[in-house]
C-alpha positions, 0 to 999 in steps of 0.5 A, spaced: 547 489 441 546 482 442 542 478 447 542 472 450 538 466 448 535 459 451 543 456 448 548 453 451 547 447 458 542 448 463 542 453 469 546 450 475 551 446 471 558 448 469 562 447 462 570 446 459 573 452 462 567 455 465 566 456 473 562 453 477 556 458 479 554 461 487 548 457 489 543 462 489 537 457 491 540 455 499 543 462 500 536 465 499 533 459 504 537 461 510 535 468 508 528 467 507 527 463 514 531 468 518 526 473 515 521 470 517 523 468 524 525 475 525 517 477 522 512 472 526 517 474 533 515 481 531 508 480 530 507 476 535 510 481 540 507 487 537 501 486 541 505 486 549 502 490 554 496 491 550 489 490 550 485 490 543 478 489 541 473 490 534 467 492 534 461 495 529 459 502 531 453 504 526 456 500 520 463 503 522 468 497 523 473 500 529 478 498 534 480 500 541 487 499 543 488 501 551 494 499 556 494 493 559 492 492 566 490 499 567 486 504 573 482 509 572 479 514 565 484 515 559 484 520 555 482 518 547 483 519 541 480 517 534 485 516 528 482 517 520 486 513 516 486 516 508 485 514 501 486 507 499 488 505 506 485 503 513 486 501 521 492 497 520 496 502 517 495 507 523 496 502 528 504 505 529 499 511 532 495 506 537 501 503 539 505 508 540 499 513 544 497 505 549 503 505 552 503 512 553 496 511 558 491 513 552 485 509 550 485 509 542 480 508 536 482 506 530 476 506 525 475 504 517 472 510 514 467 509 508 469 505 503 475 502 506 477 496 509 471 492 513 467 498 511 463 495 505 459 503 505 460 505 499 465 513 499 461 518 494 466 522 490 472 518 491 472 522 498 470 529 495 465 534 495 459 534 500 456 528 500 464 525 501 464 530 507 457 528 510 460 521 509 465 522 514 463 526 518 458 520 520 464 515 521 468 520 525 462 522 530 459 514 531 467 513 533 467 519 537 461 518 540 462 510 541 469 512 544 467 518 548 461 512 551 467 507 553 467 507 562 475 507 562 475 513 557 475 520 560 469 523 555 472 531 556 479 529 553 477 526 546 483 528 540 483 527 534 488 524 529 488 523 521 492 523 515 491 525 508 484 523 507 483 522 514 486 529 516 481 533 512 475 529 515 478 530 522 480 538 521 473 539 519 470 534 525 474 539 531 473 545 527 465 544 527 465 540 534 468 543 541 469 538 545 474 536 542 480 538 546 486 537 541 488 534 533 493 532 529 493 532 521 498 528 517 498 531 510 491 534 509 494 538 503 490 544 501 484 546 505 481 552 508 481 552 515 478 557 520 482 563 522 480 562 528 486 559 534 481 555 538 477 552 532 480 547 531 483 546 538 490 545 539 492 543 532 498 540 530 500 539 522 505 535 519 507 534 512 513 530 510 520 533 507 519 530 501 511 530 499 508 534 494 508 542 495 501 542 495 502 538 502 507 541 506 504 548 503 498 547 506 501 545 513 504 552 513 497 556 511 493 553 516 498 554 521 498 561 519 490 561 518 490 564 526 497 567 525 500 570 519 507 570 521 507 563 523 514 557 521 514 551 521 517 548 528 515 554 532 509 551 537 504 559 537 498 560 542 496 556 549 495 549 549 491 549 555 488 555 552 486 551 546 489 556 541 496 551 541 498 551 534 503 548 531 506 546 523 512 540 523 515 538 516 518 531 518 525 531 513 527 525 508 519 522 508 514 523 503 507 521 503 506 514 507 512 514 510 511 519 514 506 515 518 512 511 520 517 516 522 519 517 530 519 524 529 512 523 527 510 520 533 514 524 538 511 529 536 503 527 537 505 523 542 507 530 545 502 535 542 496 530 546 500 530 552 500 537 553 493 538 549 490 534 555 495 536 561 498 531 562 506 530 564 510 530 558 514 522 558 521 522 555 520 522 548 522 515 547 517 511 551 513 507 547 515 508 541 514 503 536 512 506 530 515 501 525 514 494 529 508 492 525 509 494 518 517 492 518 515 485 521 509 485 515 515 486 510 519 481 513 514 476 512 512 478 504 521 477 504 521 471 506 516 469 501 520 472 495 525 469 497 523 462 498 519 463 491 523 459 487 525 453 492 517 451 492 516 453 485 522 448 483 520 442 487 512 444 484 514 443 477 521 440 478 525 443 470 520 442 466 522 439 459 522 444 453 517 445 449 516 440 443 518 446 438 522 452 440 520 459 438 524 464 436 525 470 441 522 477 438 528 482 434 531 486 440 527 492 437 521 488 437 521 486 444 523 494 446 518 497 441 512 493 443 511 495 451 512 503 448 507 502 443 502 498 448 503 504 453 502 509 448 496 506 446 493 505 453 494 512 455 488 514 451 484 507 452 485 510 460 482 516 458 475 513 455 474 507 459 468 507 465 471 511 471 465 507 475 465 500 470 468 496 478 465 499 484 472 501 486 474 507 485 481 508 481 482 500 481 478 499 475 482 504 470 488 502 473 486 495 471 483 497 465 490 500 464 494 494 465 489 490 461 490 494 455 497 493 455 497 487 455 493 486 449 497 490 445 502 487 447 501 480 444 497 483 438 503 488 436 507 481 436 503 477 432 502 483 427 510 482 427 510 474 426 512 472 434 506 469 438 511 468 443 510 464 451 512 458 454 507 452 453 507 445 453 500 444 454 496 443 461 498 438 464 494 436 471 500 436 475 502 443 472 494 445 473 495 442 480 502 447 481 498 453 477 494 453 484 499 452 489 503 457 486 497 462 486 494 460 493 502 461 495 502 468 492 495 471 495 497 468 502 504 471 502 501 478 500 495 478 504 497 475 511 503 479 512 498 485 510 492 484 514 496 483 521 501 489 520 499 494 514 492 493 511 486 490 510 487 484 506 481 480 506 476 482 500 469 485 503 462 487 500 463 488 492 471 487 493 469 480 492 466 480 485 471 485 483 477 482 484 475 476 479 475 482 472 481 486 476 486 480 476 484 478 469 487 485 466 494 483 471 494 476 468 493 479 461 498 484 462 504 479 465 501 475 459 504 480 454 510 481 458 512 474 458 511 474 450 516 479 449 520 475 454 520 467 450 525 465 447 530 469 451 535 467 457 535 468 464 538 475 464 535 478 457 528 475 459 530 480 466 531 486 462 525 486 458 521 485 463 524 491 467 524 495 461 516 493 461 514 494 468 518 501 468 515 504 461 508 501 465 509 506 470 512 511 467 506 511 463 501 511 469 506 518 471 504 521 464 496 519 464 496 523 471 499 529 468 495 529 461 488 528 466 487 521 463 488 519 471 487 520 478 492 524 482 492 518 487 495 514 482 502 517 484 501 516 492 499 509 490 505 508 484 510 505 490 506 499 492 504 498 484 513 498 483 513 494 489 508 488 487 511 489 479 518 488 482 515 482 486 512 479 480 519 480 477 522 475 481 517 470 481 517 471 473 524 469 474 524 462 478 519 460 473 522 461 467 528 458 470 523 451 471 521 452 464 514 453 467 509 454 461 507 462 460 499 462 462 502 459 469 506 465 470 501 470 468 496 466 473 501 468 478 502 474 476 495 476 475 493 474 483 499 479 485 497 484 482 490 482 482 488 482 490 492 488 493 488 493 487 481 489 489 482 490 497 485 496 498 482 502 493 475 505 496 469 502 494 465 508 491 
């Protein structure tokens, strides 16, 4: 197999007998502005017939959102994100619950979003458990407090991590009327059916066993015979109980499912006692994540363009490298995979003062120093270079600002925290180093070939790094949160890939590229994995 080289004319321009291409570039465009008109009027409407505002409860950072213009005391609820999340990711869950007439509080748990309090045990074991419980009982305590709130009908709501804490919070505390856990997995729950008072379990159809085995069990803690879908007890009693398993979602995507939300908008009205609304009033559990993602869309899209006008098509280099053998631009990135696993395995757990973050970063690291030392071994130095020029610096910082500001805007307003806090700030400049290292090594392997073998190399890289990952969870050597987290580290991989692709088109020398590579990856891993 043979694949294509740098020959031939230039991208764009045509040959005897050779048809004039689409132009790609103003079809992207248009398609990047109609995402991003359609992202900011989604975000900009998000907040209709709301009202919101922040606050720091006990070094707690929290957010309550209530019906606009509202009369009289509201029933509340508390909501505790995950692992490796925080508020924003469960704002579907306020909005849906404020239009409903409830008063809700969002809250960034120990180690996560503005919360710089560091989350002993990667959220395990007593001293994580403790650590929670104080998060959620200053929130209670903070919610229960509030004049238009109804302090005797307070419910919790949780997910994953959060579910756990919440379960453990409602069992040891009965003034909490009803909660909600999303994906707690695995975890003993009181036999008892009124503690926790009225509890309602979900998991998704395509999650794990262990997460939709444990919404059955606790289910069946109170009654044996218990089957998902059926509602045991009396909610007015306090003894309601109730197991869902939302079909076609997995471990994220259920918190943005309309059954989901019908279903706890349902349970707390019957909870508190109050009249049950049509199914569909207030729902909106997609409206800010999916404007987010137009946004992020829209700077993909347009990547190209702005590249292109930086950097203009930068001359080629003086001396052209010849592209590593087909088995040698294939063979490294498995080799480097291989030798990272093990380098995974032995590096620090707690180097970074975040959890997870630091072998992750370590890992790709790793690869990318393997792959550049595997190519010089085989004679091939590999990458774009034509020196640093100032305009080319100039463009580098441009690009790079581009980057972090289309992943960290669109993130903060509709599905994370994206602003670095605390240790996150110091840690970001080590773990965006390793991400430039490792899009280093793949752009390497990608010199000296044309646009579409250079795409291929750099996908069959990207994929046997996440295949890797898969493996160094399943041989121990990483965490098992490194799955739940595998689709975002596709999704910015897979970003990267297109940004790669618009700057080797302008000829852009391989340290650029990596830079840019290095601040996507970089900044998502810095700010979202816990500080422990």
């Amino acid at each position: 197999m043979e694949l294509d080289h740098q020959t031939g004319p230039p991208p764009g321009t045509t040959g005897p007998g050779r048809p004039a291409r689409v132009p790609l570039r103003p079809i992207a465009l248009v398609l990047a502005l109609i995402a991003a008109a359609a992202g900011v009027l989604g975000l900009a409407t998000a907040d209709d017939g709301l009202e919101r505002r922040s606050a720091v409860v006990a070094g707690v950072p929290v957010e309550i959102a209530r019906p606009a213009r509202t009369t009289g005391r509201l029933p509340g609820v508390v909501i505790a994100h995950g692992l490796g999340a925080s508020r924003q990711l469960m704002r579907g869950f306020a909005d849906t619950l404020a239009r409903r007439g409830y008063a809700v509080e969002l809250v960034d748990l120990a180690g996560h979003g503005a919360n710089t309090e560091r989350l002993p045990g990667t959220g395990e074991g007593p001293a994580a458990d403790a650590r929670l419980d104080h998060d959620l009982d200053a929130a209670v305590g903070h919610l229960r407090a509030l004049p238009w709130v109804d302090g005797g009908r307070i419910g919790l709501l949780g997910h994953s991590m959060g579910a756990a804490a919440v379960l453990r919070y409602a069992a040891a505390h009965a003034g909490i009327r009803a909660t909600v856990a999303i994906s707690q997995g695995a975890m003993a729950v009181p036999g008892s059916a009124s503690r926790p008072r009225d509890l309602l379990l979900l998991a998704g159809g395509l999650e794990f066993p262990g997460y939709r085995d444990g919404a059955v069990a606790a289910l069946r803690a109170a009654y044996s015979q218990g089957r998902a879908g059926v509602t045991y007890g009396d909610p007015q009693a306090g003894t309601a109980r109730r197991a869902v398993l939302v079909g076609g979602v997995e471990h994220v995507s259920i918190l943005f499912a309309p059954q989901t939300h019908r279903e706890v908008a349902s349970w707390f009205d019957a909870g508190f006692g109050r009249p049950a609304a049509r199914g569909g009033v207030g729902l909106r559990p997609v409206r800010r994540a999916a404007s987010a993602m137009l946004l992020h869309l829209a700077a993909v899209l347009s990547f190209g363009a702005i590249a292109s006008a930086l950097l203009g098509r930068m001359p080629p280099p003086g001396r052209e490298r010849r592209p590593a053998p087909l088995p040698v631009a294939l063979g490294v990135p498995a080799l480097a995979v291989a030798v990272a696993l093990p380098a995974m395995a032995v590096l620090p757990r707690n180097l970074l003062p975040l959890a997870v973050a630091g072998p992750l970063a370590g890992f790709f690291g790793v690869i990318g120093v393997a792959i550049l030392l595997g190519l010089r071994l085989a004679g091939r130095t590999g990458g774009r270079s034509d020196g640093t020029r100032p305009a080319t610096a100039a463009a580098a910082v441009v690009l790079a600002a581009w980057t972090v500001l289309s992943f960290a805007v669109p993130a903060q307003l509709g599905w994370a925290h994206a602003v670095p806090v605390g240790p996150r700030v110091w840690a970001l400049v080590p773990v965006t180093a390793c991400a430039a290292l490792f899009f280093g090594g793949v752009e390497a392997l990608c010199a000296g070939y044309g646009r579409r073998a250079a795409t291929m190399i750099h996908a069959w890289t990207i994929a046997g790094a996440l295949a890797g990952l898969c493996l160094a969870v399943l041989l121990g050597a990483a965490p098992p949160f490194v799955l739940l987290v595998a689709p975002l580290l596709a999704a910015l991989l897979v970003w990267q890939g297109v940004q790669a692709a618009a700057l080797r088109a302008v000829r852009a020398p391989a340290w650029l590229t990596a830079v840019v590579g290095g601040v996507l990856l970089g900044w998502p891993l810095a700010v979202t994995m816990p500080i422990g």
